[in-house]
N, CA, C and O atoms as CSV, one atom per row, in Angstrom:
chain,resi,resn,atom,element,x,y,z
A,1,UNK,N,N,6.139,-10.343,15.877
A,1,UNK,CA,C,5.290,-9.446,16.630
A,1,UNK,C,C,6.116,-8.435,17.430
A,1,UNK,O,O,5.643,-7.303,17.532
A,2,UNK,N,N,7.408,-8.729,18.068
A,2,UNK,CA,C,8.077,-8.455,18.561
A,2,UNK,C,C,8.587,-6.569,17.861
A,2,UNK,O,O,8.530,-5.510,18.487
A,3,UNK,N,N,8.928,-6.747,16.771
A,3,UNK,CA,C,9.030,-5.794,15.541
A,3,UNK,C,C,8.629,-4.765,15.454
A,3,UNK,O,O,9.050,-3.614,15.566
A,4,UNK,N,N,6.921,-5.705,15.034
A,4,UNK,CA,C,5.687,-4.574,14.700
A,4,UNK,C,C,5.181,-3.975,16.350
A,4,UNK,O,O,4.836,-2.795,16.281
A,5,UNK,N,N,5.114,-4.371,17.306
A,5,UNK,CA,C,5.483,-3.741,18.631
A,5,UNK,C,C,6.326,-2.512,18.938
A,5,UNK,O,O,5.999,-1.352,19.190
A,6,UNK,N,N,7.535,-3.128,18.839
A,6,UNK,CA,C,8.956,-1.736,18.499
A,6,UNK,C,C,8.314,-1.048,17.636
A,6,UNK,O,O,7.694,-0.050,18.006
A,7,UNK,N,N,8.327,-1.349,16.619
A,7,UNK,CA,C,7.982,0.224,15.371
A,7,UNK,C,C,6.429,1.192,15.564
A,7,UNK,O,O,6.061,2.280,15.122
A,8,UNK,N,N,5.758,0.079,16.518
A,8,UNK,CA,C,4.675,1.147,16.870
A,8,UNK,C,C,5.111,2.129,17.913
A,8,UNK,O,O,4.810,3.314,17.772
A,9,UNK,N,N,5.961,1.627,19.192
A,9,UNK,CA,C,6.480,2.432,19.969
A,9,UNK,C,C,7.262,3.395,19.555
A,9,UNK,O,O,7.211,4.520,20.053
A,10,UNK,N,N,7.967,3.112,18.724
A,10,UNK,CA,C,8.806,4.300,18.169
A,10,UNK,C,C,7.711,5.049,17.314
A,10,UNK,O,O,8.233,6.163,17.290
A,11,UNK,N,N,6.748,5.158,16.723
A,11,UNK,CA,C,5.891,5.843,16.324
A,11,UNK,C,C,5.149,6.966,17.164
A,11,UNK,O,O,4.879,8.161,17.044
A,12,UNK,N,N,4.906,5.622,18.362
A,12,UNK,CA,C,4.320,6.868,19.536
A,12,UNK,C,C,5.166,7.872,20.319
A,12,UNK,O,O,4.792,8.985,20.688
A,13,UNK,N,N,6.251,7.364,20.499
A,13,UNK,CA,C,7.740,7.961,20.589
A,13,UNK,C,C,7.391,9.197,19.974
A,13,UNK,O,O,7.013,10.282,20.417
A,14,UNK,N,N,7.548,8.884,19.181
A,14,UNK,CA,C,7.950,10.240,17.607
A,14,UNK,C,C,6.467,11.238,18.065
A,14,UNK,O,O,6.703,12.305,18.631
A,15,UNK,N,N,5.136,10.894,17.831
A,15,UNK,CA,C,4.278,11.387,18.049
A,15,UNK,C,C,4.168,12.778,19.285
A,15,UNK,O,O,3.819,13.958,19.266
A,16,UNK,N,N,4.776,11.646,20.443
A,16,UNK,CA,C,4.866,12.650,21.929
A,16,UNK,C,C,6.129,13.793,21.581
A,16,UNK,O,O,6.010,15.006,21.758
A,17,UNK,N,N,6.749,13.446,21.310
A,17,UNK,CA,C,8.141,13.983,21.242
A,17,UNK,C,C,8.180,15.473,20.336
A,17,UNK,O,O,8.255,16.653,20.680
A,18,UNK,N,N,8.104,14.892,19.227
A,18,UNK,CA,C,7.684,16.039,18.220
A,18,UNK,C,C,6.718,17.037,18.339
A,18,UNK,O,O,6.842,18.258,18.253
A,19,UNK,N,N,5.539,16.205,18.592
A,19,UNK,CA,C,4.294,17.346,19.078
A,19,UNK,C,C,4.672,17.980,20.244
A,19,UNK,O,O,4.603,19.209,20.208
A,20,UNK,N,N,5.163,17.326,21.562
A,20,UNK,CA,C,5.659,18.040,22.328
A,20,UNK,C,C,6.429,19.353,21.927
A,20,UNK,O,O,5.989,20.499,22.026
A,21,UNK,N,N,7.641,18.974,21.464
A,21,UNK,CA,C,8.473,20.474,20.826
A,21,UNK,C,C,7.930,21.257,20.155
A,21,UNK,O,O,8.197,22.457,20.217
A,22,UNK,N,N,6.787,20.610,19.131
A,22,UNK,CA,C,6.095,21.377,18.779
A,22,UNK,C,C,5.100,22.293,19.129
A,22,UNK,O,O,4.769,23.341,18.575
A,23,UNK,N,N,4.604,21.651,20.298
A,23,UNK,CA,C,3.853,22.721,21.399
A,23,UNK,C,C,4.443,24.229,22.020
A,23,UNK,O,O,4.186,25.420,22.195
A,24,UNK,N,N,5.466,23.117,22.197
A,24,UNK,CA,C,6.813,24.179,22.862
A,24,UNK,C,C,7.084,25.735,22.109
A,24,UNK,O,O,7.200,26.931,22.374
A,25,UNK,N,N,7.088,25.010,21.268
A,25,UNK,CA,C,7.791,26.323,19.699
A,25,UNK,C,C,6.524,26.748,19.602
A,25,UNK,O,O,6.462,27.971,19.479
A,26,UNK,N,N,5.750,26.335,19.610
A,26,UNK,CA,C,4.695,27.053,19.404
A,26,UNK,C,C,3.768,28.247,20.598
A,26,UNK,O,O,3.273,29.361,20.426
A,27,UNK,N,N,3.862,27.422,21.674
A,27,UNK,CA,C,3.779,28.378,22.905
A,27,UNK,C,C,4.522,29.409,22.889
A,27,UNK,O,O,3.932,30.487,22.952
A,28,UNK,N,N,6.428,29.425,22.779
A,28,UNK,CA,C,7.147,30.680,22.953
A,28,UNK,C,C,7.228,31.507,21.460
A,28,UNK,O,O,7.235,32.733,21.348
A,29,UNK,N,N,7.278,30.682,20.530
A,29,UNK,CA,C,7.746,31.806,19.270
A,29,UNK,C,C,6.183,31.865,18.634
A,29,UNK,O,O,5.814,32.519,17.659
A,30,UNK,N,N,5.775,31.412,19.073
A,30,UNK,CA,C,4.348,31.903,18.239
A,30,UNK,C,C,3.382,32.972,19.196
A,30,UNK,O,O,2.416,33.569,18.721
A,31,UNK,N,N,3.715,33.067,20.271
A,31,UNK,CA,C,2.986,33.399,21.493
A,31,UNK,C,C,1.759,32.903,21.595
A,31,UNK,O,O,0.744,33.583,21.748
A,32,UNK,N,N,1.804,31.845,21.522
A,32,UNK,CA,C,0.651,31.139,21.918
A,32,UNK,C,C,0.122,30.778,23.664
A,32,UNK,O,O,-1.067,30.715,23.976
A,33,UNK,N,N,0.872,30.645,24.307
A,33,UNK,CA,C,0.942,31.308,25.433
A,33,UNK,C,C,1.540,29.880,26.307
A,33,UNK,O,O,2.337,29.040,25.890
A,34,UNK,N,N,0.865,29.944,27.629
A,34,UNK,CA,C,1.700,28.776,28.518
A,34,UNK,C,C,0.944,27.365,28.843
A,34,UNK,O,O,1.293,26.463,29.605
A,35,UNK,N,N,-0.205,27.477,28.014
A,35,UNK,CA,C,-1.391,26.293,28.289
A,35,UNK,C,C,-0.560,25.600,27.193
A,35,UNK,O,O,-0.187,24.456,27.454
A,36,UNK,N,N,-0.134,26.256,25.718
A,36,UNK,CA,C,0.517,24.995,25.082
A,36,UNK,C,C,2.335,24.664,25.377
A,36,UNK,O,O,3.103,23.815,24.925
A,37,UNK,N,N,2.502,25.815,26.363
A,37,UNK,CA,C,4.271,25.031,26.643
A,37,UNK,C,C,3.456,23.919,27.634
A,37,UNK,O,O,3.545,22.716,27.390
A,38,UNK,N,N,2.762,24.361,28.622
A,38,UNK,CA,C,2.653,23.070,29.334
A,38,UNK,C,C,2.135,21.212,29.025
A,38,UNK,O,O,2.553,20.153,29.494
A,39,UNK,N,N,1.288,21.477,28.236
A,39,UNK,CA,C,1.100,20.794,27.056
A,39,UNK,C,C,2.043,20.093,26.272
A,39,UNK,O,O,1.885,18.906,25.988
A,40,UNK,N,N,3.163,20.862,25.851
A,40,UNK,CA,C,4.231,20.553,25.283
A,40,UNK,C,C,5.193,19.684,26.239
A,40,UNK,O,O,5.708,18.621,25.895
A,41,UNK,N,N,5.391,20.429,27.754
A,41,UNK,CA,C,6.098,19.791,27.979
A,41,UNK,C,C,5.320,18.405,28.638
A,41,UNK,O,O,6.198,17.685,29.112
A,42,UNK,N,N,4.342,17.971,28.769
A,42,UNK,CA,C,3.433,16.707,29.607
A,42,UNK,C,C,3.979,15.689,28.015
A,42,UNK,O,O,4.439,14.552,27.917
A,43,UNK,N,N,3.706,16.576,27.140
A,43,UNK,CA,C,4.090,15.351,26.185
A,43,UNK,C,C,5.021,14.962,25.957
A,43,UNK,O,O,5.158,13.770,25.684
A,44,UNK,N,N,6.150,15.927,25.983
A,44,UNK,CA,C,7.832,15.370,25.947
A,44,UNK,C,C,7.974,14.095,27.700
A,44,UNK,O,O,8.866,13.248,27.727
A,45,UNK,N,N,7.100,14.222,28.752
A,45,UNK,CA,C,7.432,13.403,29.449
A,45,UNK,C,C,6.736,12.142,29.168
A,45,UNK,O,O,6.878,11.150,29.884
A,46,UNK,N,N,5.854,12.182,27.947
A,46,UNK,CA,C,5.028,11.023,27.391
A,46,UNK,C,C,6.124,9.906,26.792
A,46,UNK,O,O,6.317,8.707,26.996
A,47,UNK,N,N,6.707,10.875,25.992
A,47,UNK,CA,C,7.848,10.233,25.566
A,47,UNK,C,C,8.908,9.537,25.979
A,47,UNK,O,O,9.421,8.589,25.385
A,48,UNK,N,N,9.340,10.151,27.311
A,48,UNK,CA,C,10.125,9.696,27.730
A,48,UNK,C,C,10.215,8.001,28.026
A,48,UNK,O,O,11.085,7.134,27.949
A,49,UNK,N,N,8.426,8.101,28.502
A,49,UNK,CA,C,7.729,6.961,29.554
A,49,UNK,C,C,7.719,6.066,28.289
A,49,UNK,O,O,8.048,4.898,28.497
A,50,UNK,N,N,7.434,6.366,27.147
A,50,UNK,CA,C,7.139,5.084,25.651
A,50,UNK,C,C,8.317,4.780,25.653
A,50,UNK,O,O,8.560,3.576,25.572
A,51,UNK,N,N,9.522,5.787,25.751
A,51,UNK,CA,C,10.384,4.818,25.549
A,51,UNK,C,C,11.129,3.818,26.004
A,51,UNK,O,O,12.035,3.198,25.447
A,52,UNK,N,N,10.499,3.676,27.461
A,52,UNK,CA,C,10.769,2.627,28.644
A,52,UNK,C,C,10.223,1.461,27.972
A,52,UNK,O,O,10.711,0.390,28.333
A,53,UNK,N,N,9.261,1.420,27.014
A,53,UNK,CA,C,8.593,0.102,27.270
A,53,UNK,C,C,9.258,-0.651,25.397
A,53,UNK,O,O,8.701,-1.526,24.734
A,54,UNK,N,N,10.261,-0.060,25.133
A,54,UNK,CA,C,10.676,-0.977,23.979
A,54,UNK,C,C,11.385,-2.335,24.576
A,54,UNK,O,O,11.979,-2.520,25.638
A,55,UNK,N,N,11.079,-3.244,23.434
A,55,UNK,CA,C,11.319,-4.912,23.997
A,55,UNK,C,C,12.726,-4.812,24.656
A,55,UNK,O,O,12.845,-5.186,25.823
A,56,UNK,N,N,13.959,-4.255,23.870
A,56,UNK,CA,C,14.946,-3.872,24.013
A,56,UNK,C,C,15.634,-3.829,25.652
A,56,UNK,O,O,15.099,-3.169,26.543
A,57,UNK,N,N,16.104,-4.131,25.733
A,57,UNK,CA,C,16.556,-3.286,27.250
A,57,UNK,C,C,17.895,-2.288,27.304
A,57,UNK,O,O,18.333,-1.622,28.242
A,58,UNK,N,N,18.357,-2.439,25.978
A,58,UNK,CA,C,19.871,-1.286,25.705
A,58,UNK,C,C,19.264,-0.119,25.863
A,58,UNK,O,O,18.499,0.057,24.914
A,59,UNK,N,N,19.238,1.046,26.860
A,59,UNK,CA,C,18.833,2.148,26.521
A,59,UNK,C,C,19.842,2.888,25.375
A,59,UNK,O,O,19.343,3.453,24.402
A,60,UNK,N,N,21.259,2.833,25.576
A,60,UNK,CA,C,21.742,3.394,24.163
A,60,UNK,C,C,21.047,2.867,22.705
A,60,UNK,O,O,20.709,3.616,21.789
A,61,UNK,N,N,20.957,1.815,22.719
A,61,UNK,CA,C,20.739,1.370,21.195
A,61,UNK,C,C,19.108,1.734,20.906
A,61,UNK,O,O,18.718,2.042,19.780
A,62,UNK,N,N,18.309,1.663,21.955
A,62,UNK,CA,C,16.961,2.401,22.052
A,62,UNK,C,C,17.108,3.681,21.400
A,62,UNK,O,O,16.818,3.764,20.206
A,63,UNK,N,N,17.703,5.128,22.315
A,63,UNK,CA,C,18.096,6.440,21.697
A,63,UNK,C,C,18.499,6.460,20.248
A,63,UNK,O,O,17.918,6.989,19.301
A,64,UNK,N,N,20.005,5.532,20.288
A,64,UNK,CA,C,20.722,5.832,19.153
A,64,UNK,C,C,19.288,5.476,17.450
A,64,UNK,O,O,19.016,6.029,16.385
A,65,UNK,N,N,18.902,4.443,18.111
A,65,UNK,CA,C,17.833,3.721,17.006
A,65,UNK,C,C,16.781,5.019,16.949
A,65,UNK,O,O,16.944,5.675,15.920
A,66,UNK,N,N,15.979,5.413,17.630
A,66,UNK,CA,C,14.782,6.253,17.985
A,66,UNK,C,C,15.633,7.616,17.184
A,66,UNK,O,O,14.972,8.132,16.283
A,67,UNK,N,N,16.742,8.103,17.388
A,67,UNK,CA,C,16.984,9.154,16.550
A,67,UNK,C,C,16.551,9.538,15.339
A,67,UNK,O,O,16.057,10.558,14.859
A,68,UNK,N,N,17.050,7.798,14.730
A,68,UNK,CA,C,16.824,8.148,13.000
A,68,UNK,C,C,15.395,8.084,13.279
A,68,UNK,O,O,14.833,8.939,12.594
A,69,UNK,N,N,14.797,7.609,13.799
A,69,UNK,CA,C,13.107,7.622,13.817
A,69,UNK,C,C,12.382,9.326,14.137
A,69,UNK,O,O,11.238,9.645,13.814
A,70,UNK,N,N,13.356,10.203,14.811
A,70,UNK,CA,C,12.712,11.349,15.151
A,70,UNK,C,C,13.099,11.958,13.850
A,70,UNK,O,O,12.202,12.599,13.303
A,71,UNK,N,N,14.420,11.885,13.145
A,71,UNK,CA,C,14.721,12.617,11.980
A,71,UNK,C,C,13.440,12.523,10.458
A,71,UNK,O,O,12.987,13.292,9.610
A,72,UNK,N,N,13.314,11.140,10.835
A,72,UNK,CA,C,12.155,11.107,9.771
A,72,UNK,C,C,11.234,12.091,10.044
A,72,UNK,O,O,11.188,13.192,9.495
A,73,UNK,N,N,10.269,11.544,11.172
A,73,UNK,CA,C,9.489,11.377,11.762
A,73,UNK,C,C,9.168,13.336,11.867
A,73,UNK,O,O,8.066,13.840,11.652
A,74,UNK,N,N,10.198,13.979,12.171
A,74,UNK,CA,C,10.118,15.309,12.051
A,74,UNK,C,C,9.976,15.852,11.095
A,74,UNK,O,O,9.655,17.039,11.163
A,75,UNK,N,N,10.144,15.257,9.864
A,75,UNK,CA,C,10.277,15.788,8.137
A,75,UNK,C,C,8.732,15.508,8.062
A,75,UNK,O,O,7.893,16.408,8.117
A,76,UNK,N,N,8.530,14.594,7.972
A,76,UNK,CA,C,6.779,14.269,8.273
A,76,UNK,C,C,5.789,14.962,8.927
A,76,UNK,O,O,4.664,15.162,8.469
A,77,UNK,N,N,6.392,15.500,10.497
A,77,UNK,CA,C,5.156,16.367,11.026
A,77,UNK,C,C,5.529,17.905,10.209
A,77,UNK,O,O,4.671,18.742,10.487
A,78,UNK,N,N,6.418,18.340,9.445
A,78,UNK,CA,C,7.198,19.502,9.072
A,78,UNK,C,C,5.756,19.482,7.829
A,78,UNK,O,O,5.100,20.508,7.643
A,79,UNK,N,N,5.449,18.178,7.090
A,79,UNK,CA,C,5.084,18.363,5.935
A,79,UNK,C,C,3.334,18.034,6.328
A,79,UNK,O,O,2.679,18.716,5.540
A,80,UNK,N,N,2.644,17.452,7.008
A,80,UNK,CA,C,1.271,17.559,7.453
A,80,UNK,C,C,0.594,18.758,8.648
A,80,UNK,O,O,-0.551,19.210,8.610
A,81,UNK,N,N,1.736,19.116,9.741
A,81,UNK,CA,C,1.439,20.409,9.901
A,81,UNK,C,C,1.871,21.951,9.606
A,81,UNK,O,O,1.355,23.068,9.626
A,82,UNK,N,N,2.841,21.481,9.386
A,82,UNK,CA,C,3.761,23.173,9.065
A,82,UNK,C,C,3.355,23.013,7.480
A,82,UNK,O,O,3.865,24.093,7.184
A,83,UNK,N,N,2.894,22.579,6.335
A,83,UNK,CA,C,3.407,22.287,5.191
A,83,UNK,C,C,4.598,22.710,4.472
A,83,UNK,O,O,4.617,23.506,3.533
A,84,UNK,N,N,5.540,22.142,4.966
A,84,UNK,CA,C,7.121,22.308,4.734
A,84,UNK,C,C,6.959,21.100,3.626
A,84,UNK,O,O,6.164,20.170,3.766
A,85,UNK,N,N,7.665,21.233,2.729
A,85,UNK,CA,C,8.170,20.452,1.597
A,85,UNK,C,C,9.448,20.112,1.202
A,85,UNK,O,O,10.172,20.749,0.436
A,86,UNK,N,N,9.752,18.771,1.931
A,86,UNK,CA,C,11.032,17.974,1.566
A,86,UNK,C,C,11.919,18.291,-0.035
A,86,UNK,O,O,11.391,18.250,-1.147
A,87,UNK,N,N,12.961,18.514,0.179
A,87,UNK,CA,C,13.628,18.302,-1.214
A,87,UNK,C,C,14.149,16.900,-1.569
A,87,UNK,O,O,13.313,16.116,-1.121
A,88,UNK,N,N,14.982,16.331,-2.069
A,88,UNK,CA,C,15.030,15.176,-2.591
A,88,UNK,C,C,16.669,14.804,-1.452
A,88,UNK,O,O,17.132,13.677,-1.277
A,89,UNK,N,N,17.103,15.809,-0.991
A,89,UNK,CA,C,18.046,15.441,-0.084
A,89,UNK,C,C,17.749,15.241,1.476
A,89,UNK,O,O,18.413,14.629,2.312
A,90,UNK,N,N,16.311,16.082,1.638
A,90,UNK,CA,C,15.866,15.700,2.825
A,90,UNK,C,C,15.202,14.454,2.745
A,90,UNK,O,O,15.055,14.076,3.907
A,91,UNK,N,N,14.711,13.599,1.937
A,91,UNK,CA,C,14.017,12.512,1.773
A,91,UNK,C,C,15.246,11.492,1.585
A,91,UNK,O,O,14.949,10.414,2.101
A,92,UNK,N,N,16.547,11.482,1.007
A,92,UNK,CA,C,17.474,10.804,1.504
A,92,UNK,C,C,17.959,10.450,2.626
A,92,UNK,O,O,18.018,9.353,3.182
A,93,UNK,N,N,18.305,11.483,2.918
A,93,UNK,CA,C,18.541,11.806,4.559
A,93,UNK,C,C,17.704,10.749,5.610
A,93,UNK,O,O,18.137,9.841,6.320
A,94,UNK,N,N,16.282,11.273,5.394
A,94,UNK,CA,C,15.426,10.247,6.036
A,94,UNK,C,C,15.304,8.970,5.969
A,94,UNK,O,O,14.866,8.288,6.895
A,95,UNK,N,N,15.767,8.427,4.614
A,95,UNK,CA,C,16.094,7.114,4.335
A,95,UNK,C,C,17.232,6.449,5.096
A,95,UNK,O,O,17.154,5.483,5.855
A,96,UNK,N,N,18.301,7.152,4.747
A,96,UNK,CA,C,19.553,6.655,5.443
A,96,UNK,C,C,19.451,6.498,7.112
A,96,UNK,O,O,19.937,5.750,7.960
A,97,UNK,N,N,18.659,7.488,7.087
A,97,UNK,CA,C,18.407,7.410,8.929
A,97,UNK,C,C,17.484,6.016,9.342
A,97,UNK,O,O,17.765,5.367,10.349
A,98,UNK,N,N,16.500,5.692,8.553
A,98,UNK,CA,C,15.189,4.474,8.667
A,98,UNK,C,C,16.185,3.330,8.907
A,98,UNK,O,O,16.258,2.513,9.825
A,99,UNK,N,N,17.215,3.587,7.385
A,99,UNK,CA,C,17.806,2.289,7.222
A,99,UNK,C,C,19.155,1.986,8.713
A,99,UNK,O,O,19.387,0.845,9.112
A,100,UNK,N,N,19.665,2.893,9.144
A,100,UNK,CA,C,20.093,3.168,10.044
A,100,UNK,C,C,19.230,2.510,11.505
A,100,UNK,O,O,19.839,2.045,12.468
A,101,UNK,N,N,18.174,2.569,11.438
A,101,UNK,CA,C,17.328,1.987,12.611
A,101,UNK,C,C,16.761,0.834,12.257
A,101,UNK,O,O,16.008,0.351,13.102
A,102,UNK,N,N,16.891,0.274,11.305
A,102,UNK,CA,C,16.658,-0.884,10.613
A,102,UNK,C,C,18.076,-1.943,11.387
A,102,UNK,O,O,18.043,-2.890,12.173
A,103,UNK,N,N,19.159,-1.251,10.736
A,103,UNK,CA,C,19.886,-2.203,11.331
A,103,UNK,C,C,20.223,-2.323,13.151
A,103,UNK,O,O,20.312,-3.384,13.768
A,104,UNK,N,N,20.366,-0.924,13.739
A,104,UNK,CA,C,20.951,-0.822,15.263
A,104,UNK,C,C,19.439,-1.823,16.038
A,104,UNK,O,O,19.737,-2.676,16.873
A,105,UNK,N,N,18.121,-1.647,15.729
A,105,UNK,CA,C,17.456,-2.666,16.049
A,105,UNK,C,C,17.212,-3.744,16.090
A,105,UNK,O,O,17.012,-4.405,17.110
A,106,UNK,N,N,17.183,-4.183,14.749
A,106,UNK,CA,C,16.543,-5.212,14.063
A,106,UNK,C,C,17.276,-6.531,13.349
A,106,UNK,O,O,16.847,-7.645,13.050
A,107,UNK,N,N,18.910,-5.726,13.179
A,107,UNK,CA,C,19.624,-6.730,12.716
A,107,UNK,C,C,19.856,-7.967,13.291
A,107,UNK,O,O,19.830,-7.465,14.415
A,108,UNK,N,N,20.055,-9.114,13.519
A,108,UNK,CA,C,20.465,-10.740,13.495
A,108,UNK,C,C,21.794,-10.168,14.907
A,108,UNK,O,O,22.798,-9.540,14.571
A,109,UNK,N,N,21.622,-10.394,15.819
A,109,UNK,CA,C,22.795,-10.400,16.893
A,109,UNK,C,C,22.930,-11.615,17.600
A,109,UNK,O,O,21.899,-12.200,17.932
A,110,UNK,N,N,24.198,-12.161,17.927
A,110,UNK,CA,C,24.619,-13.540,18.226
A,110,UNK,C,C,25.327,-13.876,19.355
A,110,UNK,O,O,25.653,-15.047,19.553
């Protein structure tokens, strides 16, 4: 349970985080104006706060882990809102990064 806990947090992680920047970018280079930077930024502090509550207590190994989770996790919002389309090296990439947070989390430590 412990796990499926973490990987939801890092989901919501990813969620605040991304959409946040994405607000962001979207407020200044789109001129969308300052209702969505502010927006943007309430959600980057969403993020911050999810990531207090992983089981974990390493904040490095939290970040370092949550990275490969934003790298995905960004190829993903790239391809349901922007419709950006992965090539077969960005979908590696994302793998190596998963598997990457697979182990700095999840691996057997003694």
């Amino acid at each position: 349970m412990t796990v499926v806990r973490s990987l939801c947090l890092f989901a919501l992680a990813a969620l605040a985080e991304i959409g946040g920047a994405w607000l962001v970018w979207q407020g200044v280079r789109e001129h969308r104006g300052v209702a969505w930077i502010g927006a943007g930024v309430i959600a980057l502090g969403l993020y911050g706060f999810v990531a207090t509550l992983q089981p974990d207590a390493a904040f490095g190994r939290i970040l370092a882990a949550y990275g490969g989770v934003f790298v995905a996790g960004s190829l993903a919002w790239g391809m349901v809102v922007d419709g950006f389309r992965p090539d077969r090296w960005d979908v590696v990439g994302a793998v190596v990064c998963l598997a990457g947070v697979a182990v700095i989390m999840y691996a057997p430590r003694g």
